[in-house]
N, C-alpha and C positions, 0 to 999 in steps of 0.2 A: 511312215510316221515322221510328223515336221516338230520339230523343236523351235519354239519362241522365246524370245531374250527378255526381259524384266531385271532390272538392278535392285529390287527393293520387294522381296515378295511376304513382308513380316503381318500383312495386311487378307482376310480370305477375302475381300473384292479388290480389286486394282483394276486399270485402264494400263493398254499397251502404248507403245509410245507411237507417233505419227507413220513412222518406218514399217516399224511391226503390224502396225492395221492396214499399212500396204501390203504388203505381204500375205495377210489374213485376206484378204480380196481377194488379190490374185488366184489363191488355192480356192476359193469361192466358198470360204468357211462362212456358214449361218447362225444367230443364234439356239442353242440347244445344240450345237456340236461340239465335239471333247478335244484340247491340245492337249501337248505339255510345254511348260515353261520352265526356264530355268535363270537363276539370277547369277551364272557363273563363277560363284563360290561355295558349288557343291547341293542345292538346294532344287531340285524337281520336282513337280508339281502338277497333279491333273485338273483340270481347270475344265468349267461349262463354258462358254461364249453366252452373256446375258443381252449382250445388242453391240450392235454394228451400225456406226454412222460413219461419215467422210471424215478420216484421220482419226477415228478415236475406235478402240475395240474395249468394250468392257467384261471383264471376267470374272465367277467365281471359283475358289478353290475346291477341290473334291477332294484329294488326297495327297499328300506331300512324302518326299524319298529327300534323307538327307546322306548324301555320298564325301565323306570324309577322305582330306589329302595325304595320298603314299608317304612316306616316310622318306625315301632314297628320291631324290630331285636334279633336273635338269637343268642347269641356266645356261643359256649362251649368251656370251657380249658380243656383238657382232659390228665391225667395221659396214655403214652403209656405201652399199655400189652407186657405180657413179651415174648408172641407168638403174631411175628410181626400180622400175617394173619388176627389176631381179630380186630387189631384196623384198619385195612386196609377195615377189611370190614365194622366198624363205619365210615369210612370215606365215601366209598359206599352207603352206604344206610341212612348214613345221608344229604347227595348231594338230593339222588334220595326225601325223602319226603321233604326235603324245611330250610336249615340251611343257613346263613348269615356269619358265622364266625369262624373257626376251630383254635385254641391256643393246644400245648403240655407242658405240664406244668412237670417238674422236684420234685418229692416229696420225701420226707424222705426216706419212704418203695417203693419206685419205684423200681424194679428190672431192665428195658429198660431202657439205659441212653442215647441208640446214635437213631435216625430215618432218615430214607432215605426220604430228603422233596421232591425229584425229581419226587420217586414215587408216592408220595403221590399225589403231583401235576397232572401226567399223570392220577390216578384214580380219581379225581376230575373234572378233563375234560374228562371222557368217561363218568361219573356218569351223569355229566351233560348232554352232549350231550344226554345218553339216553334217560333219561325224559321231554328232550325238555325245558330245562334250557338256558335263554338268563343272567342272572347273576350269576355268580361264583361264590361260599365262597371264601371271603378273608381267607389265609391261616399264621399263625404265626408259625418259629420253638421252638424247645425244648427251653425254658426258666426254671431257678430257682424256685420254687415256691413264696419264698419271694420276688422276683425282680418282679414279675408277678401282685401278686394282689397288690404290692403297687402304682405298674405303670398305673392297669387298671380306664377306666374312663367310664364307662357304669351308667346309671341313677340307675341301678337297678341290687344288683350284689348275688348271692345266693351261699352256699357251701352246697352239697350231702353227709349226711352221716349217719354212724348207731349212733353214739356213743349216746349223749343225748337222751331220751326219754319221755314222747312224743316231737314229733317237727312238726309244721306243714309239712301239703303236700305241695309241689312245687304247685299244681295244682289251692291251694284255694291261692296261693299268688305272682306268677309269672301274669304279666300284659302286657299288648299288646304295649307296646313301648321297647326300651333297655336294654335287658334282658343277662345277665354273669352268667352261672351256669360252679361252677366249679365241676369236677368229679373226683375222687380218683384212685388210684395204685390198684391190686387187695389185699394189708395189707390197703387201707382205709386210709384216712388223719390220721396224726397225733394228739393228744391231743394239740401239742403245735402250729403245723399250722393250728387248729380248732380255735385256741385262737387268733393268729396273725390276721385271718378273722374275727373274729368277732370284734377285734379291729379297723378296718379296714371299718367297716358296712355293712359289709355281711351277710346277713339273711339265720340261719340254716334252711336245709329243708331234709325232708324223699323223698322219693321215693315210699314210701310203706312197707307193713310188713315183704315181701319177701327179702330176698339179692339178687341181681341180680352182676353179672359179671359187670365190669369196660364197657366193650364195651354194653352190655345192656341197662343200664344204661343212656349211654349218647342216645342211639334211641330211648329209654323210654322219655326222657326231650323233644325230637325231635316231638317226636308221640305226648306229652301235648300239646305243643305249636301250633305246628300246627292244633289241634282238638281245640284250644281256637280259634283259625282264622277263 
């Protein structure tokens, strides 16, 4: 079973967007065969296919499932690598096991200062789509690091890093409501934006005793979280 994308399905006929009737091709969907769509804020949908031309797929609705968001939420702010492709694929495969909230956070030792959020967004929506995802990460772009955590407002907000030792594990202190782990550049927070967080009541936390890669890192938070669910 394929899952198709629709931003706006308030309508029982709608047309898929150019993308999407590629797609619908591909699979060699006809009219009189049944998808499901989803507008990625919760809202699936059984849908007939009423015609197919080049770039346009039109549909109607048959039955609608409306899937309401978990209470206990993921965000990670995540420093982008300086090889687009790694954090492209944290974006991927933090979709596919189950994230709430993606931020790019701007840090001192950042080497990436610019990101394509268009892309980001189209791998966000095929990530979804594969796994059968009816809600989408909210997606935030590149932000300052200081404009970031002083704006954020999460119940419960944590910063990933080597420097202090020992530090608790994310694992014995991350809790099942609203949850902000921020994740570092691959030079690591800085001394003085470990300082501003902590100011801030951000609770330091390890990872573990391994260093792991920036895009690791943030699947590793992803992997905790979700094995605490």
């Amino acid at each position: 079973m394929h899952y198709f994308f629709h931003p706006n399905l308030s309508e029982n006929i709608f047309s898929l967007s150019k993308d999407e009737s590629k797609h619908i091709a591909i699979l060699r969907k006809l009219p009189k065969d049944e998808v499901y769509v989803t507008d990625g804020k919760g809202k699936l949908v059984r849908a007939v296919i009423l015609s197919t031309t080049k770039g346009c797929t039109e549909l109607n609705i048959l039955e609608e499932v409306i899937h309401t968001p978990p209470n206990n939420r993921l965000h990670i702010a995540i420093a982008p690598t300086k090889n687009i492709e790694r954090i492209e694929w944290f974006v991927e495969k933090s979709c596919e096991i189950g994230i709430h909230k993606i931020s790019f956070i701007l840090c001192k030792h950042s080497e990436r200062k610019k990101i394509n959020m268009e892309r980001i967004e189209k791998i966000i929506i095929s990530a979804c789509k594969q796994s059968h995802k009816t809600i989408f990460p909210l997606l935030s772009p590149l932000t300052e690091f200081k404009t970031f955590v002083t704006q954020s407002t999460e119940k419960h907000k944590f910063i990933a890093h080597c420097y202090s030792k020992p530090l608790p594990h994310l694992k014995a202190t991350i809790t099942l409501e609203e949850n902000l782990i921020l994740i570092g550049p691959e030079g690591d927070f800085s001394t003085d934006e470990i300082h501003l967080a902590s100011q801030l009541n951000y609770t330091s936390v390890s990872l573990g005793s391994e260093r792991l890669r920036t895009e690791t890192a943030g699947l590793y938070v992803c992997a905790i979280y979700n094995l605490l669910n």
